[in-house]
C-alpha positions as a Markdown table, in Angstrom:
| # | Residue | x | y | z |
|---|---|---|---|---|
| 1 | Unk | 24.4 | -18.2 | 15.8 |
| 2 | Unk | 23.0 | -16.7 | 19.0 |
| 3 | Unk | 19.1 | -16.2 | 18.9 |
| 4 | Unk | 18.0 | -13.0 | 19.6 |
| 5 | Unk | 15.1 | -11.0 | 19.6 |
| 6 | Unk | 14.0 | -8.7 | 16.9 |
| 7 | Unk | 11.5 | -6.2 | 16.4 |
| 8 | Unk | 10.1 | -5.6 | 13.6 |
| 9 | Unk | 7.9 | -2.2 | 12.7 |
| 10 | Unk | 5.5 | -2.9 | 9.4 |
| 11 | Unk | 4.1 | -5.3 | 8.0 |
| 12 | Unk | 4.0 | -4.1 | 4.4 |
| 13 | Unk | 6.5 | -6.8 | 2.5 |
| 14 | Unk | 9.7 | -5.8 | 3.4 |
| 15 | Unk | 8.5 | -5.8 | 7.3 |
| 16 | Unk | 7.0 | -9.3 | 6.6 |
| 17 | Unk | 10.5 | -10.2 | 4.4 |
| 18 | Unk | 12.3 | -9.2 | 7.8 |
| 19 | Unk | 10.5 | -10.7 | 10.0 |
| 20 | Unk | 10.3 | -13.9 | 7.7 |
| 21 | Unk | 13.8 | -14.4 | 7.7 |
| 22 | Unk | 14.6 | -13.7 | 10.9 |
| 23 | Unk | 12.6 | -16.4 | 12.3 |
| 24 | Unk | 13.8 | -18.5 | 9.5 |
| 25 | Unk | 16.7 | -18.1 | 10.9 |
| 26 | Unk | 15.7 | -18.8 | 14.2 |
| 27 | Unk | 15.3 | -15.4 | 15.9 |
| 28 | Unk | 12.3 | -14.5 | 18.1 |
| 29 | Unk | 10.2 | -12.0 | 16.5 |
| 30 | Unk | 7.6 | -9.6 | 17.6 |
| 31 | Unk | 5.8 | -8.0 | 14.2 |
| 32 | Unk | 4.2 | -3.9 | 14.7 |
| 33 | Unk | 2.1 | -3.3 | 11.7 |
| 34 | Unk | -0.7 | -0.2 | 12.5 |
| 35 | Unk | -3.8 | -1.7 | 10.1 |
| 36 | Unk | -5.9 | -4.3 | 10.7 |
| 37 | Unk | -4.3 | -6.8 | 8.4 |
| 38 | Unk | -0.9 | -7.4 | 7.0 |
| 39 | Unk | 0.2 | -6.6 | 3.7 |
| 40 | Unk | 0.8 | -3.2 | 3.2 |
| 41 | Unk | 0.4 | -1.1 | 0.0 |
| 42 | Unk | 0.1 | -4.1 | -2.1 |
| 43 | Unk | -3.3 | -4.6 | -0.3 |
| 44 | Unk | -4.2 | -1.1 | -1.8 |
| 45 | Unk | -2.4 | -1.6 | -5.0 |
| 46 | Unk | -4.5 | -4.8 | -5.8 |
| 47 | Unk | -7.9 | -2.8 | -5.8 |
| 48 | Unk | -7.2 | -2.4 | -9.3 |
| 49 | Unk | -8.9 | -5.3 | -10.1 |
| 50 | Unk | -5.8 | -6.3 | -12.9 |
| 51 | Unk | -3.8 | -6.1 | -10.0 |
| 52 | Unk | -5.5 | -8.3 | -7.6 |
| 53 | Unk | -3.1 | -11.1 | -8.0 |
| 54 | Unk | -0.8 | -8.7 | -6.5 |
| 55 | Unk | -2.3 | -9.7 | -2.9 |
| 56 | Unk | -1.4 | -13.2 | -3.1 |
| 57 | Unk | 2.4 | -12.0 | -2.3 |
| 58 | Unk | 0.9 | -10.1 | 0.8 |
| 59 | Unk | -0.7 | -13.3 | 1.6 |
| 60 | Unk | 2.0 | -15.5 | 1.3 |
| 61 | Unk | 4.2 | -13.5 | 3.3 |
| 62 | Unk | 1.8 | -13.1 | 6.3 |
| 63 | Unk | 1.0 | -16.9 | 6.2 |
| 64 | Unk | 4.8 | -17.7 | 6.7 |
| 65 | Unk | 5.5 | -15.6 | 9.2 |
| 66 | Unk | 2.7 | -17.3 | 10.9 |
| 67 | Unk | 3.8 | -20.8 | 10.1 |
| 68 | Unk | 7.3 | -19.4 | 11.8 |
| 69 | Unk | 5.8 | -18.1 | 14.7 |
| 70 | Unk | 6.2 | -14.5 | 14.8 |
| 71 | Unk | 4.1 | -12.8 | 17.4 |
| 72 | Unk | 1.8 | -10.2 | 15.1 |
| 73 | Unk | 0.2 | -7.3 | 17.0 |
| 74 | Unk | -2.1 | -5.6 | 14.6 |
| 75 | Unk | -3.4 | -2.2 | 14.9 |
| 76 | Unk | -0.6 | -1.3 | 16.9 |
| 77 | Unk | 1.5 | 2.0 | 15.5 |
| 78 | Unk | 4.6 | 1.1 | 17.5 |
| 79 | Unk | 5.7 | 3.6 | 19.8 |
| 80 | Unk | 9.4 | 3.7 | 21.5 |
| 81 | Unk | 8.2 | 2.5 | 24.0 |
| 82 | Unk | 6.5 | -0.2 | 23.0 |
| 83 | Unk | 9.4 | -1.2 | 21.1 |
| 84 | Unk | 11.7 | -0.7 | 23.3 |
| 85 | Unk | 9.3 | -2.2 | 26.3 |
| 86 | Unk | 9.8 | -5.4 | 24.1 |
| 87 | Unk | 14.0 | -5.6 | 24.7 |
| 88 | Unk | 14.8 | -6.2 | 21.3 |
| 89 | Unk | 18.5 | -6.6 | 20.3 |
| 90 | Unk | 17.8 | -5.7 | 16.5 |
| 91 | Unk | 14.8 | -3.3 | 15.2 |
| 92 | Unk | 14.1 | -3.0 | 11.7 |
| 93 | Unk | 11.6 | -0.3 | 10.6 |
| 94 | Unk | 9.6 | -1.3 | 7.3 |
| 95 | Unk | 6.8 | 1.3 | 7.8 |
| 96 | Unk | 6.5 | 2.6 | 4.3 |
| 97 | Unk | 5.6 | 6.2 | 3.6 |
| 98 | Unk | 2.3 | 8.0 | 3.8 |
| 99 | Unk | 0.6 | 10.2 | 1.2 |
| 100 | Unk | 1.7 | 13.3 | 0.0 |
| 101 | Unk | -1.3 | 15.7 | 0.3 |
| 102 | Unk | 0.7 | 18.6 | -2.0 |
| 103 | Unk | -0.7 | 21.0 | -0.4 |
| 104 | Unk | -4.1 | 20.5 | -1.0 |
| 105 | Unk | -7.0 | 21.1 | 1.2 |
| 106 | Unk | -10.3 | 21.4 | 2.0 |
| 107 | Unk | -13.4 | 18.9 | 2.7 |
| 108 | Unk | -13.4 | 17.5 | -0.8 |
| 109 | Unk | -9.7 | 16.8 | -1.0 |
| 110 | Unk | -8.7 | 12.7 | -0.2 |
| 111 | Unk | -5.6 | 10.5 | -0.6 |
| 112 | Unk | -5.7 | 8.0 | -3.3 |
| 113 | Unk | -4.7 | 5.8 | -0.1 |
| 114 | Unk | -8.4 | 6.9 | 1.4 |
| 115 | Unk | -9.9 | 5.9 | -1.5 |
| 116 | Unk | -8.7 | 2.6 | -2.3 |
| 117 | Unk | -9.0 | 1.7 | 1.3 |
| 118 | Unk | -12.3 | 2.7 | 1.4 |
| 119 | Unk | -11.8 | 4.8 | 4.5 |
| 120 | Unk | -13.1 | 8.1 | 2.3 |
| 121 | Unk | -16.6 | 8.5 | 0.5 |
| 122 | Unk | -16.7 | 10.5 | -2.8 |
| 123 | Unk | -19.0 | 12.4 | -5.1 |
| 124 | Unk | -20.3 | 10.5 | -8.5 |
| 125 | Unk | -17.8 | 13.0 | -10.5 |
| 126 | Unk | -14.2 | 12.2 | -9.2 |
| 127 | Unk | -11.1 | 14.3 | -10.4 |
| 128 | Unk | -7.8 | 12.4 | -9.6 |
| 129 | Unk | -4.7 | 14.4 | -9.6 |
| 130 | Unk | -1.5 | 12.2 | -10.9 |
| 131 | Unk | 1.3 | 14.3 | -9.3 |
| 132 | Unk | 4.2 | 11.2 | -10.4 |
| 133 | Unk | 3.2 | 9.6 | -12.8 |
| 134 | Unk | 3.2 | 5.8 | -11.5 |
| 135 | Unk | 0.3 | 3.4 | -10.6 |
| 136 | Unk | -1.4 | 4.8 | -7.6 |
| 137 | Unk | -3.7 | 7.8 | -9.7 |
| 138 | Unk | -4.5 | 5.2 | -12.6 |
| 139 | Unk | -5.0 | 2.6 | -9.5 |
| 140 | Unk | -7.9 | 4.9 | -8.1 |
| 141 | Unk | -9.2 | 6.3 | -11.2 |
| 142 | Unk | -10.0 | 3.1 | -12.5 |
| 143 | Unk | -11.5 | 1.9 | -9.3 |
| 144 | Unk | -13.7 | 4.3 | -9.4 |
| 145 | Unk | -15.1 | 4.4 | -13.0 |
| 146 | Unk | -15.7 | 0.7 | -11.7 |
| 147 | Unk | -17.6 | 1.6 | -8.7 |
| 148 | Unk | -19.7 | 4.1 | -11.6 |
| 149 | Unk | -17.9 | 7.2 | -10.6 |
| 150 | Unk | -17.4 | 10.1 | -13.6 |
| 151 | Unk | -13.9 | 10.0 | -13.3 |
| 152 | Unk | -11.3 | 12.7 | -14.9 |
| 153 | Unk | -7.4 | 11.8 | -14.1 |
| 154 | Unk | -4.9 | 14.8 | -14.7 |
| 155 | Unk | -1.5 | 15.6 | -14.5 |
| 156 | Unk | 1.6 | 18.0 | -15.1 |
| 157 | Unk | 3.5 | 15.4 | -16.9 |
| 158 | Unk | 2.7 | 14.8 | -20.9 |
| 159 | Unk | 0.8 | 12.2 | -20.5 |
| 160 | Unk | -1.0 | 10.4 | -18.2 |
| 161 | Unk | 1.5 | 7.4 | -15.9 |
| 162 | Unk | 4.4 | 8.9 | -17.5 |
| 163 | Unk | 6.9 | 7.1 | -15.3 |
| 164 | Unk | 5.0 | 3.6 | -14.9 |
| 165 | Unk | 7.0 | 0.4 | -16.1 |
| 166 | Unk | 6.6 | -0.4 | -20.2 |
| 167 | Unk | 4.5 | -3.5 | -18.9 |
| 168 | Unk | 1.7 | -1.9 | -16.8 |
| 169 | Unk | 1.6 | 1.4 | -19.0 |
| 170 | Unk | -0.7 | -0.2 | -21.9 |
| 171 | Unk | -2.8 | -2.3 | -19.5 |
| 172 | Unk | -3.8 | 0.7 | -17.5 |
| 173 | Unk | -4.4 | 2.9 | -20.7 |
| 174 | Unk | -6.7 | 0.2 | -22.1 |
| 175 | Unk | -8.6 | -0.3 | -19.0 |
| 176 | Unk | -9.1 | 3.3 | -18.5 |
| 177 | Unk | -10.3 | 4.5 | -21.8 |
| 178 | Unk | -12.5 | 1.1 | -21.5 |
| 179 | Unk | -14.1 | 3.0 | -18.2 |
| 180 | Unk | -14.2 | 6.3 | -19.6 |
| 181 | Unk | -12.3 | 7.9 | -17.8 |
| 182 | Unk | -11.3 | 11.2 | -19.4 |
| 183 | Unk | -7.4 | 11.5 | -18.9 |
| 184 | Unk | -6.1 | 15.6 | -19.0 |
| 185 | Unk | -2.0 | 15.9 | -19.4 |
């Protein structure tokens, strides 16, 4: 196989999967990822301290890519031409999705992202709006109550994580109504 060189934007699992097995298999690789660490959403996920095992993927990842010397440039939210500057034959783009602000606004408003990455302060009564019913509200909610925030979670849906997995459902319920948080379908 001919060795080329690939270009990898993200480094949120599937960037660091990419890029993993690209230099596995004996590419060059040059690794974008715009925080100051690798890892992605799992390194917000895993604030929830239940979930904090969750980071040793993240961490496994990063450290092989490493070991397979892929060129990492951190805090770098890859432009065209810096991509392109780097004369790659194959791109992949792994950069995940951002935060849906529905449409709300004003100076109180934050992202659960914010939150859990500590990027946003908040009041000692929090309101966290579940708009899909997965992990991220219950994620934050519960993080808070832990940091001694008054913490209501609500949502549209019947009830609160309607679409989380069977697995996760019961831990998170247990751990919230251990935290008091007050949960509003």
């Amino acid at each position: 196989a001919t060795r080329k060189k690939v270009v990898v934007v993200g480094g949120g699992p599937a960037g660091l999967e990419a890029a993993r097995v690209s230099a596995h298999r004996g590419h060059e690789v040059v690794l974008f990822e715009a925080a100051k660490e690798l890892g992605g959403q799992i390194r917000l996920a895993q604030r929830a301290t239940w979930r904090r095992d969750l980071g040793n993927v993240a961490d496994w990842l990063a450290s092989e890519v490493l070991l397979l010397g892929v060129r990492v440039e951190l805090n770098c939210h890859a432009s065209s031409e810096e991509v392109l500057a780097e004369r790659p034959d194959v791109v992949i783009v792994a950069a995940g999705g951002v935060p849906d602000d529905l449409g709300f606004e004003g100076p109180n408003v934050v992202s659960v992202w914010d939150v859990l990455s500590m990027q946003a302060k908040v009041g000692k009564r929090v309101l966290v709006y579940d708009d899909h019913g997965k992990h991220q509200a219950p994620s934050c909610a519960e993080y808070l109550a832990q940091a001694g925030c008054e913490v209501e979670l609500v949502t549209p849906d019947r009830n609160v994580a309607q679409g989380m997995g069977a697995l996760n459902w019961p831990i998170f319920l247990r751990n919230l109504y251990r935290a008091g948080v007050t949960l509003t379908p």
